[in-house]
Short mmCIF file of the C-alpha atoms (twelve columns), coordinates in Angstrom:
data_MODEL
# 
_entry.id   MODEL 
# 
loop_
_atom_site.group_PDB 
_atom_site.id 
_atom_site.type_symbol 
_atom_site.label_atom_id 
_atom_site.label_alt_id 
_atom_site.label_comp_id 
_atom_site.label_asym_id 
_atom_site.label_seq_id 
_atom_site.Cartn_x 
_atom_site.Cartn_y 
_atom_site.Cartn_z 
_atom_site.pdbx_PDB_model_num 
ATOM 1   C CA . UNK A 1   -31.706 28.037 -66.231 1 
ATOM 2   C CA . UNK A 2   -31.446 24.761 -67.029 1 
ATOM 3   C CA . UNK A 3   -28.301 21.921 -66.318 1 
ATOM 4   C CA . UNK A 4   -27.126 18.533 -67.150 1 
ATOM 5   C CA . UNK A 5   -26.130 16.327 -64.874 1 
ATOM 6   C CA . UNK A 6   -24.320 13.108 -65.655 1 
ATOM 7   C CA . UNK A 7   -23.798 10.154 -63.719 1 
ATOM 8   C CA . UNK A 8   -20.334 8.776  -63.992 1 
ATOM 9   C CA . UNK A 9   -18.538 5.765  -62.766 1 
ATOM 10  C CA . UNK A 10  -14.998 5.009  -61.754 1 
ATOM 11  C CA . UNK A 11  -13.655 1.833  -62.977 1 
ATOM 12  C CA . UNK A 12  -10.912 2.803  -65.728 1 
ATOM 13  C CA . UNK A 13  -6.688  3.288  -64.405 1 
ATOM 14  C CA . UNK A 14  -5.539  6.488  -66.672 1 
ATOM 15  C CA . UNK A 15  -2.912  8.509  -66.229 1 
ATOM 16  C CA . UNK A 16  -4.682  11.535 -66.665 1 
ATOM 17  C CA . UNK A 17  -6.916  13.423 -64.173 1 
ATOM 18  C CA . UNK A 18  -10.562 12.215 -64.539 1 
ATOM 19  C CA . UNK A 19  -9.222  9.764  -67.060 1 
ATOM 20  C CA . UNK A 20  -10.495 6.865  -64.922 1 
ATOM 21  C CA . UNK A 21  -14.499 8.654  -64.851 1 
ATOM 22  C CA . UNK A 22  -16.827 7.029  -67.068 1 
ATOM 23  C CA . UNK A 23  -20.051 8.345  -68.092 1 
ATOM 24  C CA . UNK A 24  -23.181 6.118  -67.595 1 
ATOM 25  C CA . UNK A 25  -26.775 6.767  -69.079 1 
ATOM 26  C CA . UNK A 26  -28.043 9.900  -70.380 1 
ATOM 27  C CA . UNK A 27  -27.582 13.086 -68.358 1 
ATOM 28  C CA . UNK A 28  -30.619 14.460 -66.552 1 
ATOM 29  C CA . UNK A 29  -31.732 17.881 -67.097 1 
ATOM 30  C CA . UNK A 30  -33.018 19.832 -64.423 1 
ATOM 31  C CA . UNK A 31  -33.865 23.710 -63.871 1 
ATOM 32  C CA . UNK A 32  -31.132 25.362 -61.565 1 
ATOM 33  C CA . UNK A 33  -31.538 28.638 -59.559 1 
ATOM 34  C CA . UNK A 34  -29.315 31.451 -60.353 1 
ATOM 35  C CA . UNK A 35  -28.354 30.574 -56.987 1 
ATOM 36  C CA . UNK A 36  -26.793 27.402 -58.004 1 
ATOM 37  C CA . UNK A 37  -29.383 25.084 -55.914 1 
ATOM 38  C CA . UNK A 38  -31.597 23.336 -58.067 1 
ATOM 39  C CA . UNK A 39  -35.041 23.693 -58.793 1 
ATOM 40  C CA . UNK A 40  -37.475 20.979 -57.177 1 
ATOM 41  C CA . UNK A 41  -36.500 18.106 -59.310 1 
ATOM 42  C CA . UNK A 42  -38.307 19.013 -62.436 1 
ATOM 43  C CA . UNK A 43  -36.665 17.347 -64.762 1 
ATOM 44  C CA . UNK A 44  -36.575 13.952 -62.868 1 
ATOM 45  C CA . UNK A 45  -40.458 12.861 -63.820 1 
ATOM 46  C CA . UNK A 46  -39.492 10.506 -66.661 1 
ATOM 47  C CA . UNK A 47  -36.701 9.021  -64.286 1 
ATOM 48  C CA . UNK A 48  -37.198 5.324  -62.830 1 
ATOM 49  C CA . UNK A 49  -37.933 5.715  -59.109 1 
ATOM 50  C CA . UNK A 50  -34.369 4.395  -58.027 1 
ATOM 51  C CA . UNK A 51  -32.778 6.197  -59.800 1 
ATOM 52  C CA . UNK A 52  -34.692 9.496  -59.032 1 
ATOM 53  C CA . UNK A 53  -33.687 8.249  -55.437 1 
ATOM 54  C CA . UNK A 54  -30.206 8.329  -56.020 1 
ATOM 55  C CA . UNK A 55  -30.229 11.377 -57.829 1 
ATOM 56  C CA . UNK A 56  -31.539 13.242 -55.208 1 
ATOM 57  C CA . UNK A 57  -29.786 11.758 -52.650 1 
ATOM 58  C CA . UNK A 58  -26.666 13.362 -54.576 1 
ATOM 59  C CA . UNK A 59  -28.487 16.693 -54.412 1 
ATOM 60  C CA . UNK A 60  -28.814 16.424 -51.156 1 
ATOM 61  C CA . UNK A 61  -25.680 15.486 -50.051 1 
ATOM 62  C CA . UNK A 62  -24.124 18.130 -52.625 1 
ATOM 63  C CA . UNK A 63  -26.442 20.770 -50.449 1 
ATOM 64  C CA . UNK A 64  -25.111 19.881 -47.250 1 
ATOM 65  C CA . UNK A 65  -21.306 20.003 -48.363 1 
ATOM 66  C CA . UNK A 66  -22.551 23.419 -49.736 1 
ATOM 67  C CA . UNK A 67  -23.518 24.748 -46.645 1 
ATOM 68  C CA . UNK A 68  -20.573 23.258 -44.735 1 
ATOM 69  C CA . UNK A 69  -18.192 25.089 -46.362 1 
ATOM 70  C CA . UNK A 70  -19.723 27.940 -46.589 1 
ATOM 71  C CA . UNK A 71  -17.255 30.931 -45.591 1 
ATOM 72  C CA . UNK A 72  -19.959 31.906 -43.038 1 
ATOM 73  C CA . UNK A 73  -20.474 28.347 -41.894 1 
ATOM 74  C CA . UNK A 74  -16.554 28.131 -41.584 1 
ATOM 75  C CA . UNK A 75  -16.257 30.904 -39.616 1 
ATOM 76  C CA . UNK A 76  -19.212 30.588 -37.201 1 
ATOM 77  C CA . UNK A 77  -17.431 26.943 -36.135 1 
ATOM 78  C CA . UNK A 78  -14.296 28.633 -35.492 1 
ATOM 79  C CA . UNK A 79  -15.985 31.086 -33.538 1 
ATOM 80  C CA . UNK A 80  -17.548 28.177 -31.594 1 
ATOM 81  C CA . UNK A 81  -13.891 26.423 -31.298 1 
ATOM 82  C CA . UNK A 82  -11.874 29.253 -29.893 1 
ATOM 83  C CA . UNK A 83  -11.593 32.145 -27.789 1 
ATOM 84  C CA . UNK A 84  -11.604 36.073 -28.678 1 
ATOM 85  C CA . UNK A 85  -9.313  37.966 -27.445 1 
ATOM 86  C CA . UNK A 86  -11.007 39.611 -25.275 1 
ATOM 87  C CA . UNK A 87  -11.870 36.387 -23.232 1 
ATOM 88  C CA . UNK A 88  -8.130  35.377 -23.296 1 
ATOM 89  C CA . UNK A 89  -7.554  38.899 -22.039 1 
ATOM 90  C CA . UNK A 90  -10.328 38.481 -19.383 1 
ATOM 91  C CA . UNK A 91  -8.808  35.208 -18.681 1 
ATOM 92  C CA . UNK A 92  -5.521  36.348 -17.800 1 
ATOM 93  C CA . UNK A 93  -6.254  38.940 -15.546 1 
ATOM 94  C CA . UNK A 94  -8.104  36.043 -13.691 1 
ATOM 95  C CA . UNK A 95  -5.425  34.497 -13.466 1 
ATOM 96  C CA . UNK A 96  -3.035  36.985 -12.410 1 
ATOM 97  C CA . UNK A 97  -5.361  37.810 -9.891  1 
ATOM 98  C CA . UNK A 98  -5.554  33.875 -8.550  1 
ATOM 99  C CA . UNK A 99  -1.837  34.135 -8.308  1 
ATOM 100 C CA . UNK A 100 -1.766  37.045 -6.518  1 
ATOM 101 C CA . UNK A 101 -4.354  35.798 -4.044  1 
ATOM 102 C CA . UNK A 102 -2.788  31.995 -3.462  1 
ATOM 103 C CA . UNK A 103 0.922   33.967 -3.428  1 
ATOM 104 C CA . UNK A 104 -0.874  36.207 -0.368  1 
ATOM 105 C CA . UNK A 105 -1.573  32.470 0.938   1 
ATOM 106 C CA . UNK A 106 1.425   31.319 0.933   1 
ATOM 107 C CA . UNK A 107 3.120   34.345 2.655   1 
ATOM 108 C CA . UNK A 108 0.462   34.481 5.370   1 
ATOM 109 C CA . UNK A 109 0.855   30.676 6.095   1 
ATOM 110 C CA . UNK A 110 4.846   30.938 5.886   1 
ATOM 111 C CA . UNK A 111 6.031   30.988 9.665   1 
ATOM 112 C CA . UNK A 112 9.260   32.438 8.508   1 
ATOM 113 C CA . UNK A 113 7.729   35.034 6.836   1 
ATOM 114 C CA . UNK A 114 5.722   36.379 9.473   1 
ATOM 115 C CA . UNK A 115 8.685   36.347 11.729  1 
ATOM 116 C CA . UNK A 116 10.940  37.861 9.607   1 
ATOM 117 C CA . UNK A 117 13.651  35.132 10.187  1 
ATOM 118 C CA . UNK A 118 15.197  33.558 8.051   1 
# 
């Protein structure tokens, strides 16, 4: 399927949202995947080479903000960012067992526990 693309510019104050957007040029047709990631640039032959550039630049970065927020993306960095539960779990019953050992420690090297005065 085909879609337009327009360039637009920022340079009006308006009250209303997108009041201060401006369209410049012509838009620029180009074939889009059912996907929603457009075709190789077909439409972009009768372009001039800068601003062909530019234009795919903006694809490009437009792609990569894509795939960042991607719910799968999202969630495999939050994966990478925090613990399960079953390493906090793990975790824990390290610890517990640390404490247990430097607690035996501490009572062994304890003269007054050993004699039982107090």
């Amino acid at each position: 399927m085909a879609a337009s693309f327009q360039r637009y510019c920022g340079w009006r104050s308006s009250a209303t949202p997108g009041g201060e957007l401006s369209s410049q040029g012509n838009p620029i047709e180009v074939l889009v995947c059912v996907c929603g990631y457009p075709v190789e640039t077909t439409g972009m032959r009768c372009l001039p080479p800068e601003e062909r550039k530019t234009f795919q630049r903006s694809l490009e970065r437009s792609r990569r903000y894509r795939e960042a927020v991607e719910p799968e993306n999202v969630a495999d960095s939050l994966r990478a960012a925090f613990a399960e539960r079953s390493e906090v779990e793990t975790t824990a019953q390290q610890v517990a067992q640390l404490h247990g050992i430097i607690e035996g420690i501490i009572k062994d090297s304890d003269p007054t526990a050993r004699t039982g005065s107090g």
